[in-house]
C-alpha positions in Angstrom: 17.1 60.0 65.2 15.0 58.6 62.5 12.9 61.9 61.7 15.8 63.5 62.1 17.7 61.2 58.6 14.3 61.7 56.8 14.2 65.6 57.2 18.0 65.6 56.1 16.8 63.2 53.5 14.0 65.7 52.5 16.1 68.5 52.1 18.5 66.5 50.3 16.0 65.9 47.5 14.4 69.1 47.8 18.1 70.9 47.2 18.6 68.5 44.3 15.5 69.6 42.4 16.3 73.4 42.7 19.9 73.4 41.6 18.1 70.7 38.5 20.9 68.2 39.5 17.8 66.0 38.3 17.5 66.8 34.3 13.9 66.1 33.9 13.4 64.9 29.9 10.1 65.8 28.5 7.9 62.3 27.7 6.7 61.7 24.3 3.4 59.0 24.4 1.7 57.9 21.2 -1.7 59.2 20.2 -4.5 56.7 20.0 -3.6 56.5 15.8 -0.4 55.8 16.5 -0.6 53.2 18.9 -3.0 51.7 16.8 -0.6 51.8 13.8 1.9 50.2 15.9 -0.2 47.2 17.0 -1.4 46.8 13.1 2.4 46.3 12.2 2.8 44.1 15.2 -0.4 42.0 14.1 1.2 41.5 11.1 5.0 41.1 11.7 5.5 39.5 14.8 1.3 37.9 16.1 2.8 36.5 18.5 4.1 39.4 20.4 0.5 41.5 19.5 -1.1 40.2 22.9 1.9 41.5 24.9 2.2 45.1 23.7 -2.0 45.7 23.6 -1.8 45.0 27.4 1.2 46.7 27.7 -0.2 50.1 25.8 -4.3 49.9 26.6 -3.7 48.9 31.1 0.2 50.4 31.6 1.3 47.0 32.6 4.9 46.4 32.9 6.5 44.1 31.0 7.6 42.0 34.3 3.4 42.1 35.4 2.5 40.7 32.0 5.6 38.0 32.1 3.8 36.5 35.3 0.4 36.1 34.1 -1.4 33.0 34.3 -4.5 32.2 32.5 -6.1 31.5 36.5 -5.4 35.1 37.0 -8.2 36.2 34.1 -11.8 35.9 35.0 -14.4 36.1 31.6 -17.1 36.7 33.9 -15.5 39.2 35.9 -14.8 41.8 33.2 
């Protein structure tokens, strides 16, 4: 029963992608320059924020992972 609903599942998706009831959109990411620019403008404009968006763009943390870190969590001597 239950490889049955994942094989129907399966071609479910599989259908899906051929007939593009997906649209798949095309991603845009910043250069190194521009992310750079960005967190310049941030540095000045809003400091506080600065922290938040250089983890964000340099280790592709989520905003929710970076909301939940603790200083504990960080170890100096660790790397």
């Amino acid at each position: 029963m239950i490889k049955y609903q994942l094989n129907n599942r399966r071609e479910i998706y599989e259908r899906a992608f051929q007939e593009t009831w997906f649209q798949t959109v095309p991603l845009k990411t910043w250069t190194l320059e521009e992310a750079n620019l960005f967190l310049d403008e941030m540095k000045k404009d809003k400091p506080h924020y600065y922290l938040v968006y250089l983890l964000a763009i340099f280790t592709g943390m989520r905003r929710g992972e970076i909301l939940v870190l603790k200083w504990k969590y960080l170890s100096v001597r660790r790397g």
